[in-house]
C-alpha positions as CSV (number, residue, x, y, z in Angstrom):
1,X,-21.8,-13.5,25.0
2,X,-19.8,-16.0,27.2
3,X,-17.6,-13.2,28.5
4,X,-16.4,-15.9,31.4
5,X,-15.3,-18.4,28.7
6,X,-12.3,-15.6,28.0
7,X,-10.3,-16.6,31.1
8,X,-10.6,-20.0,31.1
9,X,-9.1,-19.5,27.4
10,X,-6.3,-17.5,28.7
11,X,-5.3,-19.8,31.3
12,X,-4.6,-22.5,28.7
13,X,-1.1,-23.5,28.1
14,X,0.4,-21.7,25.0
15,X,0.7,-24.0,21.6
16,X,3.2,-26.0,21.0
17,X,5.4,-24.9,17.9
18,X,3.2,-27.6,16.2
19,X,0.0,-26.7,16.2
20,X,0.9,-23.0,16.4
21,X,1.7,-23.7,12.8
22,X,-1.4,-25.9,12.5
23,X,-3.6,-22.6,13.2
24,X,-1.9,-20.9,10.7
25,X,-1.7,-23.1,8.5
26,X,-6.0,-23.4,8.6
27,X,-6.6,-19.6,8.9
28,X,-4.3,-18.9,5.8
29,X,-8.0,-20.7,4.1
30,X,-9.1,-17.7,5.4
31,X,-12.6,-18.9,6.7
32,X,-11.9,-17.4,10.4
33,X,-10.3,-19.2,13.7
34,X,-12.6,-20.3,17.1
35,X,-12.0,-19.0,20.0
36,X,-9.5,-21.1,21.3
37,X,-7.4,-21.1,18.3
38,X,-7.3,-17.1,18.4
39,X,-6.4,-17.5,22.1
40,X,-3.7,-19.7,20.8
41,X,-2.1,-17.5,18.8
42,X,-2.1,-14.7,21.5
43,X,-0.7,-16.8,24.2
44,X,1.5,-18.0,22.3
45,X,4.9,-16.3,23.0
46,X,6.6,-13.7,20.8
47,X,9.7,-14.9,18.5
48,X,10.9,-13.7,15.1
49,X,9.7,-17.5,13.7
50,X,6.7,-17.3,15.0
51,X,5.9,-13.6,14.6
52,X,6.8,-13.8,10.9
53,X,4.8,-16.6,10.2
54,X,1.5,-14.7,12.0
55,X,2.4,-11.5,9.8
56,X,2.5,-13.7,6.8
57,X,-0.5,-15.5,7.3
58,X,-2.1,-12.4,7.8
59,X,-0.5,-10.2,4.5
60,X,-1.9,-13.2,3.0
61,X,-5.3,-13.5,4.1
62,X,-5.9,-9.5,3.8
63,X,-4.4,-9.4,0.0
64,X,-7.2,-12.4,-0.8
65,X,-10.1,-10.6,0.6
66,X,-9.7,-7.1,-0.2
67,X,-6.6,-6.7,-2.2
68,X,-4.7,-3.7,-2.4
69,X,-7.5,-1.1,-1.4
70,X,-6.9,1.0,1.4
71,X,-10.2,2.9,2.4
72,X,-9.3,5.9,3.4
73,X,-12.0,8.7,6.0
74,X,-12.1,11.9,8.1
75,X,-13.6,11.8,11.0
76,X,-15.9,15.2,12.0
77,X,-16.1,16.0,15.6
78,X,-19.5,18.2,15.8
79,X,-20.2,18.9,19.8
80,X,-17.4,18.5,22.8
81,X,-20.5,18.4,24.9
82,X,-20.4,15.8,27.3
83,X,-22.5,14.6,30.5
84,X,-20.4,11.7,31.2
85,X,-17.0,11.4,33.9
86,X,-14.8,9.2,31.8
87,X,-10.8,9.3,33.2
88,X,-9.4,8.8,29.8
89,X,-11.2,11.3,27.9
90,X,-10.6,14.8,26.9
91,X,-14.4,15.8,26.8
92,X,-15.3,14.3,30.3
93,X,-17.7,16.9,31.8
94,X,-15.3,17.5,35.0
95,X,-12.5,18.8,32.3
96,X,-12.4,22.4,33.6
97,X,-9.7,23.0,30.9
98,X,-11.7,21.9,27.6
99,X,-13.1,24.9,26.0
100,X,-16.7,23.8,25.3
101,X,-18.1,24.0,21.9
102,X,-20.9,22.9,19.9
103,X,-20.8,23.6,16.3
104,X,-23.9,25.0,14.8
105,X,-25.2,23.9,10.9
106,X,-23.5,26.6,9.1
107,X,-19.9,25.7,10.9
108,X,-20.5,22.0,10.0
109,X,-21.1,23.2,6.3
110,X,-17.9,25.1,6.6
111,X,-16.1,21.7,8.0
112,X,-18.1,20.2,5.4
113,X,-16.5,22.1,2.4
114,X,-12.8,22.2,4.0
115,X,-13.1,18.1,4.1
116,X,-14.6,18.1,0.4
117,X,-11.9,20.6,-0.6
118,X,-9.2,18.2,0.3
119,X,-10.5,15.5,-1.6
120,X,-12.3,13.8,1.1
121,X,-15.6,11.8,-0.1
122,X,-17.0,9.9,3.6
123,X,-16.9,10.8,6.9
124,X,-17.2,9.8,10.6
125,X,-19.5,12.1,12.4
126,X,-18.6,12.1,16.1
127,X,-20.0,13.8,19.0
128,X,-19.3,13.9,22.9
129,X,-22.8,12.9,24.8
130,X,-25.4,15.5,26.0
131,X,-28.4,14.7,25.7
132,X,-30.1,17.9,26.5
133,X,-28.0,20.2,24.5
134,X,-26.8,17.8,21.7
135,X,-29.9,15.9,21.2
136,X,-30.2,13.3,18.7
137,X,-32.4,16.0,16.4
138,X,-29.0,18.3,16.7
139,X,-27.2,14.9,14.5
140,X,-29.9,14.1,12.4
141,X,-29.5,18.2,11.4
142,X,-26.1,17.5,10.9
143,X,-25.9,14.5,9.0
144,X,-28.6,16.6,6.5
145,X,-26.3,19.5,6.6
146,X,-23.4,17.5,5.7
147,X,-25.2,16.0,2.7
148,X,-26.4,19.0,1.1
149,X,-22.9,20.7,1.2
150,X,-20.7,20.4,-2.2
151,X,-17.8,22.4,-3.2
152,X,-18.5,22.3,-7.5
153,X,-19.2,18.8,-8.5
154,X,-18.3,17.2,-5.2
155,X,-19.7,16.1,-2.0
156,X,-19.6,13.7,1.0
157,X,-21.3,10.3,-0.5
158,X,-21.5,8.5,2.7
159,X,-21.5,9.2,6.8
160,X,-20.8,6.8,9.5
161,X,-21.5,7.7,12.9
162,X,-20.3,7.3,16.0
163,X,-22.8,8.8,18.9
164,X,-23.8,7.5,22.0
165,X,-25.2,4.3,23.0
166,X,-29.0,5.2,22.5
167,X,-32.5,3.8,22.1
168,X,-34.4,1.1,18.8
169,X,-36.3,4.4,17.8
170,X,-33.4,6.7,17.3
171,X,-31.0,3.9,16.0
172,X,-34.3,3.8,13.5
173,X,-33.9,7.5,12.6
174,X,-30.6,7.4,12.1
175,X,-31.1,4.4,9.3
176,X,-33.4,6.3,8.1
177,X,-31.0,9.7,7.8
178,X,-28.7,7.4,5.4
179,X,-26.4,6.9,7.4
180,X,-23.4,4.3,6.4
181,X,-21.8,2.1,9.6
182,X,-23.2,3.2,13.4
183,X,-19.6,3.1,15.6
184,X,-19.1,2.6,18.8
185,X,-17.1,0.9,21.4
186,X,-17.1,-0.6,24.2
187,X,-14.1,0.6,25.4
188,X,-13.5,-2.3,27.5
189,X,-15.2,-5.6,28.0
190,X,-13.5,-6.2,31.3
191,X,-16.6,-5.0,33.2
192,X,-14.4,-4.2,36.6
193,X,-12.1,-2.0,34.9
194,X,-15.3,-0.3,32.9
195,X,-16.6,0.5,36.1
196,X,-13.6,2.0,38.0
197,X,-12.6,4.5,34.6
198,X,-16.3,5.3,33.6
199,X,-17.7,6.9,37.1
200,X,-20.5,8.9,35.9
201,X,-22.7,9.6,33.3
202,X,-25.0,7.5,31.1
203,X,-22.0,5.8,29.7
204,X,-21.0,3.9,33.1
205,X,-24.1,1.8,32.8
206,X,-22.2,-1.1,31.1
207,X,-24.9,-3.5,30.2
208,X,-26.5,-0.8,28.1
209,X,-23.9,0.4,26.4
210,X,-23.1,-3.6,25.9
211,X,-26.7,-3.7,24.4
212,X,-25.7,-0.9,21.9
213,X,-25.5,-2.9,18.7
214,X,-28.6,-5.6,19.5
215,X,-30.7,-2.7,19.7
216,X,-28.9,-0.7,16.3
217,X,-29.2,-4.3,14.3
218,X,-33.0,-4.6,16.0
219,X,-33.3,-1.0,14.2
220,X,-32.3,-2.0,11.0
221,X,-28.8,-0.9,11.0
222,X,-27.0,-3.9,9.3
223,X,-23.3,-2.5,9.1
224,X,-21.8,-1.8,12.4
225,X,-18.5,-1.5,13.9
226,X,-16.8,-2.5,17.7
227,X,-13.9,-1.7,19.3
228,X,-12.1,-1.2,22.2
229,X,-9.4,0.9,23.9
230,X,-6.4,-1.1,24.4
231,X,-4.6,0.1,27.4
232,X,-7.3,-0.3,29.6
233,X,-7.4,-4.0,30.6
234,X,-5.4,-6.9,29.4
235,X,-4.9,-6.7,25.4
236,X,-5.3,-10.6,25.0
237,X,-8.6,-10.5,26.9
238,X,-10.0,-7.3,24.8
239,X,-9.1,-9.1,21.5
240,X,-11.0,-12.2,22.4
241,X,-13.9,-10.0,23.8
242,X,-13.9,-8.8,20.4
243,X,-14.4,-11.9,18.7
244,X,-17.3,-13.0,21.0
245,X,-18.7,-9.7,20.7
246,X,-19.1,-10.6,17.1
247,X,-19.4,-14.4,17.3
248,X,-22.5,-13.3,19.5
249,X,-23.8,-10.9,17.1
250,X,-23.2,-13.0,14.2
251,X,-25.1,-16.3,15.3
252,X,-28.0,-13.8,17.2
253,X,-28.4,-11.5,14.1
254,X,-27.0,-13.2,11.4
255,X,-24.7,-10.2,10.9
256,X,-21.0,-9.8,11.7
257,X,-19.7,-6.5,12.6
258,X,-18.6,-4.3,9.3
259,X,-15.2,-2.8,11.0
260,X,-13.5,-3.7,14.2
261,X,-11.4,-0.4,15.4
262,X,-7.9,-0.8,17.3
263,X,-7.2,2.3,19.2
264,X,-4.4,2.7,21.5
265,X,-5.2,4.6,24.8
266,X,-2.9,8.3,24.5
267,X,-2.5,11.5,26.1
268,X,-5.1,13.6,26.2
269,X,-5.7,17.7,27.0
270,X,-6.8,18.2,30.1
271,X,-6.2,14.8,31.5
272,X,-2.8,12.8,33.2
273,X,-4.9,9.4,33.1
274,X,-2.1,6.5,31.8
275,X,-2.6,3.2,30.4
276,X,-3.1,1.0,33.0
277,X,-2.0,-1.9,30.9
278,X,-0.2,-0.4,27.8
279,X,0.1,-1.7,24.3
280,X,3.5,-2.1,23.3
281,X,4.3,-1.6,19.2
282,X,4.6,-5.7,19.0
283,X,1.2,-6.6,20.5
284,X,-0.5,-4.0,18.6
285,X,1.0,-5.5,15.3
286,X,-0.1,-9.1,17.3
287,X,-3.6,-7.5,17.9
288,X,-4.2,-6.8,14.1
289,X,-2.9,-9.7,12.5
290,X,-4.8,-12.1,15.2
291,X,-8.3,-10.0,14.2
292,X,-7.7,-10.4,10.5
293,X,-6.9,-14.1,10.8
294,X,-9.7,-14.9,13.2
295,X,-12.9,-12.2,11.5
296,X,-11.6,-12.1,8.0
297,X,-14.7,-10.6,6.9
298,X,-14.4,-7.6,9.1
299,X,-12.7,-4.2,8.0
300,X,-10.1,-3.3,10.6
301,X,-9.5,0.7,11.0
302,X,-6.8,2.3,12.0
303,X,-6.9,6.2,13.4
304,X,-4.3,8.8,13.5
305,X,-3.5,7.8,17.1
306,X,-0.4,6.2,15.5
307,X,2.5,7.6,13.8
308,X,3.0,7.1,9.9
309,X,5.4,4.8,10.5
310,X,3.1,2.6,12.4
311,X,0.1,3.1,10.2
312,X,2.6,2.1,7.3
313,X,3.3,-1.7,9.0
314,X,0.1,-2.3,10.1
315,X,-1.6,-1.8,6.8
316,X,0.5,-4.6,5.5
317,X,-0.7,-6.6,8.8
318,X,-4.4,-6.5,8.2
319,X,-5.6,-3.0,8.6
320,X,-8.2,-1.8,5.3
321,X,-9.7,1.7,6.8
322,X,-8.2,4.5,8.0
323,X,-8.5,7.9,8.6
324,X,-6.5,11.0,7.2
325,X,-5.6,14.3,7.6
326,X,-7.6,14.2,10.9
327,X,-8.8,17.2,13.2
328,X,-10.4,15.7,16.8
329,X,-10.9,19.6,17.4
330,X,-14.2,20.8,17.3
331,X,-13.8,23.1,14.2
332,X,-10.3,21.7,13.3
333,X,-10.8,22.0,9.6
334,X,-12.6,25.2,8.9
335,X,-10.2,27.3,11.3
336,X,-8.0,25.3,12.6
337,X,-8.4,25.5,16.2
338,X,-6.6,23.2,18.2
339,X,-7.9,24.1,22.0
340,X,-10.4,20.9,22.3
341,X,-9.4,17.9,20.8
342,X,-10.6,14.5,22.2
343,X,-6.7,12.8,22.3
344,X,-3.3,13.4,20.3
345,X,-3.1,12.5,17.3
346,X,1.1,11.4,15.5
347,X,0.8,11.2,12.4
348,X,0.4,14.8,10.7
349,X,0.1,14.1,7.2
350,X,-2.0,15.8,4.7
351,X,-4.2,13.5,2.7
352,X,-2.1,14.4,-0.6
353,X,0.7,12.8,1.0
354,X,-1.3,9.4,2.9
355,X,-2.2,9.2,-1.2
356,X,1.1,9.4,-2.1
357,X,2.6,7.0,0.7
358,X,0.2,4.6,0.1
359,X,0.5,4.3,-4.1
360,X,4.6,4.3,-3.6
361,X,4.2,1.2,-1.3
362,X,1.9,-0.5,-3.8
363,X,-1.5,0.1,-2.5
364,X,-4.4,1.6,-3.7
365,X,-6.3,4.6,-1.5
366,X,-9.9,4.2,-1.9
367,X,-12.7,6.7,-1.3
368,X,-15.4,4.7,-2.5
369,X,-18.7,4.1,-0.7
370,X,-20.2,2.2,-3.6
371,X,-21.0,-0.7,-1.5
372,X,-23.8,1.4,0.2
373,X,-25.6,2.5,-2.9
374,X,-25.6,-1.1,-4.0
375,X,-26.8,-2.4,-1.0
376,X,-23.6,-4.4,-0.4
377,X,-23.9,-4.2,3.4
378,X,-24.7,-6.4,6.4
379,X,-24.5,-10.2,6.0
380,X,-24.2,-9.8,1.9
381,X,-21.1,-7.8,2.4
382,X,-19.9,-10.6,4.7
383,X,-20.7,-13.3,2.4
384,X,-19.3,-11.6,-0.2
385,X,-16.0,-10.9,1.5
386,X,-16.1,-14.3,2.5
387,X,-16.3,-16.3,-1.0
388,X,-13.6,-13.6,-2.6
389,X,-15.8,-11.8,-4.4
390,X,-15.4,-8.4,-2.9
391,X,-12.0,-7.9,-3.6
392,X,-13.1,-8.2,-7.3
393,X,-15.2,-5.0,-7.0
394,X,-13.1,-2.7,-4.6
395,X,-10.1,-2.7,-7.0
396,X,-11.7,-1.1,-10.0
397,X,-14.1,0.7,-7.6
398,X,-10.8,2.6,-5.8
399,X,-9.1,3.1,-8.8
400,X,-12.0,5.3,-10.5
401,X,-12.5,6.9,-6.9
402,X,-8.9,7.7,-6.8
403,X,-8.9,8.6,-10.2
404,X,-11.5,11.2,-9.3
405,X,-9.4,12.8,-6.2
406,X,-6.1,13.0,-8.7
407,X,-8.1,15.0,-11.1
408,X,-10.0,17.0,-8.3
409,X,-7.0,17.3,-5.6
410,X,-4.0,15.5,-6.3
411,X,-0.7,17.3,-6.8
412,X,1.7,16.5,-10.0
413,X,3.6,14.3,-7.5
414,X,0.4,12.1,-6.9
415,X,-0.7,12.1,-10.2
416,X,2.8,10.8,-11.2
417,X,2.8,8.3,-8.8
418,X,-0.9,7.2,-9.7
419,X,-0.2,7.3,-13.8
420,X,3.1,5.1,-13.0
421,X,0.2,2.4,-11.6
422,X,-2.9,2.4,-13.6
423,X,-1.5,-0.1,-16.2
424,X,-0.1,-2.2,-13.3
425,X,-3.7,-2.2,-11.7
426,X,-6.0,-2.4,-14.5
427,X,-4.2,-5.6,-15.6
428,X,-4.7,-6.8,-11.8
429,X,-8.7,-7.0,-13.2
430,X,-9.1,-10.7,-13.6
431,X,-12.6,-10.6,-15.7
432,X,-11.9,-8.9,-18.7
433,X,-15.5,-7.1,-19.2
434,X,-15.3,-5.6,-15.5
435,X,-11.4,-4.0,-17.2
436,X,-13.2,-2.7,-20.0
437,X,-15.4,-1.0,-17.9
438,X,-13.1,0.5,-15.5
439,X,-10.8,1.4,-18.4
440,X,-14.0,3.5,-20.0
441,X,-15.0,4.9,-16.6
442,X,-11.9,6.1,-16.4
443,X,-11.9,8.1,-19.6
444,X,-15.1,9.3,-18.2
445,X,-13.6,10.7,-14.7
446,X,-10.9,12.5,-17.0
447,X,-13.7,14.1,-19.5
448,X,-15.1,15.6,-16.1
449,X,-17.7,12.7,-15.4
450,X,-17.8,11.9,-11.7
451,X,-19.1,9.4,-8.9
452,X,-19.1,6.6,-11.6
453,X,-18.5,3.4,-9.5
454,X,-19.3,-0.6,-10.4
């Protein structure tokens, strides 16, 4: 990964207003932009013109790809455990204010059932790194636990996990575990500013954690997703770090990465770190359309880091996964403690009304992980995303999943809002067998039939 090839990029002079609309104009094909074109469009300086023609080209691209779909997760913090001195981080080990907590199998089946009993069908397992008391068996036990738990006729289908930069053999196990996408981030690519805010711990060796996803890929993990924390280092040069992340993993593997996350740096308990270079509302909107133009394949998540109103605009500027009704606190759901999160969360809405918001603006919240089962992952997934075909299956696949959660969860205002829709949907359905088959497995969720997906 030419890492020194990012500099020389952002030292070019920005695009005129020519081929700024010549970029545009090519990654509206939706077939992803080079390097230097996706540095173009960063450098190139903020107007309404320009601005609105990026967050059109990028509506545009998304609504191709993946339609209306919004995938929507929890994420499950297990273990605040953690060996490692990062400055930006709540679960740093030196955090004398943290109350430490490691949940055992019988509280993750309690957080289990509260995520079920809100309607919640995948999750991302997280854990803070220690080695010695939250070993790689102590996740393996959870993911099992998590699987085996069901409130009545429902369950978690699918787990993506986001642990600690580790070794071929355990990236093995986990595959092995069923396990969805393997998360993590680098946090930064800017290795000078990695190794002034990571000071200790088995996260500052950069080059390993770097390594992360050869070695997951090497394992057989083919769905994977980067990110970084933007507010660390220079936001243009963490975007284009992104892209040769994957550019490097695509042409070395053959596999791009599934999701690419954008979180903002925030506050965190126990910690008065700032944002050494922080991401104003405009660049992150920049950020997300850039990624969606330049890795159109790639699912872009968004976390509850930002506000509903944010998370509103930047769905319509790229972003297909994000998490709702989220707990960072270890034991959040089951009890609601609120003593050891991992960073503030703003936006504070139960997942009745992310449902809600999301079918009044015309999308369509999605809990299905039928892509797993099917073996739609890793470079098929890509290719399939890339030739259009994807979009065809995740429209009647989150309509019957969202079916399911209006019978299971919803409340008469969702179910209202989601009845108002189906015929609008359904006649969305281009191939008239695959709307046939929706409108049947849909008379199936309602006689009590569940997990039906296409």
């Amino acid at each position: 990964m030419d890492l020194a090839r990012i500099e020389e990029l952002l030292n070019l002079e920005p695009p005129s207003d020519v081929r700024y609309r010549e970029i545009l104009r090519r990654a509206r094909r939706a077939e992803g932009l080079d390097p230097e074109d996706a540095a173009m469009l960063l450098l190139g300086a903020s107007d309404s013109r320009r601005d609105a023609a990026l967050f059109s080209a990028a509506r545009e691209v998304k609504r191709a790809l993946y339609g209306k779909r919004i995938v929507l997760f929890a994420p499950l913090y297990i273990s605040n455990l953690c060996s490692n001195k990062c400055l930006y981080c709540a679960f740093r080990r030196d955090n004398d204010s943290l109350e430490r907590r490691k949940l055992g199998l019988e509280e993750i089946r309690g957080e289990t059932r509260a995520l079920i009993s809100m309607g919640h069908k995948r999750v991302l397992l997280e854990a803070g790194e220690d080695l010695a008391a939250a070993p790689m068996d102590y996740v393996l036990d959870a993911i099992e636990a998590i699987y085996d738990t069901h409130v009545g006729r429902n369950g978690i289908r699918r787990i993506n996990v986001n642990v600690a930069a580790t070794s071929v053999d355990n990236y093995e196990r986990l595959r092995a575990a069923g396990i969805g996408t393997y998360q993590l981030f680098q946090e930064t690519y800017h290795r000078p500013t990695y190794e002034a805010v990571h000071i200790e711990g088995p996260k500052s060796d950069y080059d390993y954690h770097l390594g992360a996803m050869d070695r997951a890929v090497t394992a057989g993990i083919d769905d994977y997703g980067i990110g970084v924390l933007f507010g660390l280092y220079d936001y243009r040069y963490e975007t284009l770090a992104l892209l040769a992340h994957a550019e490097y993993m695509r042409e070395t593997h053959g596999i791009g990465p599934h999701t690419i996350s954008v979180p903002r740096l925030q506050s965190a308990p126990g910690t008065e770190f700032e944002a050494p270079h922080p991401l104003s509302d405009d660049e992150l909107k920049k950020v997300v359309a850039v990624l969606r133009l330049a890795a159109p394949y790639t699912g872009l998540i968004l976390s509850t880091r930002e506000s509903a109103q944010m998370r509103d605009e930047l769905v319509n500027l790229g972003i297909s996964q994000m998490s709702a009704a989220s707990m960072t606190e270890i034991g959040g759901y089951g009890k609601g403690e609120k003593h050891s999160g991992q960073f503030d969360t703003h936006d504070h809405r139960s997942l009745d009304e992310c449902v809600r918001d999301i079918v009044s603006r015309e999308g369509i919240p999605s809990f299905c992980t039928g892509c797993y089962r099917k073996h739609r992952t890793g470079s098929r997934f890509m290719e399939m995303v890339e030739a259009g075909e994807i979009r065809d299956l995740c429209l009647p696949n989150a309509i019957l999943t969202l079916a399911e959660y209006v019978e299971d969860y919803g409340s008469d205002d969702t179910r209202r809002a989601f009845e108002r829709r189906v015929p609008e949907w359904l006649g969305e359905i281009p191939d008239e067998r695959v709307r046939a088959a929706t409108t049947s497995a849909l008379a199936e969720i309602e006689s009590g039939v569940r997990d039906v997906y296409l």
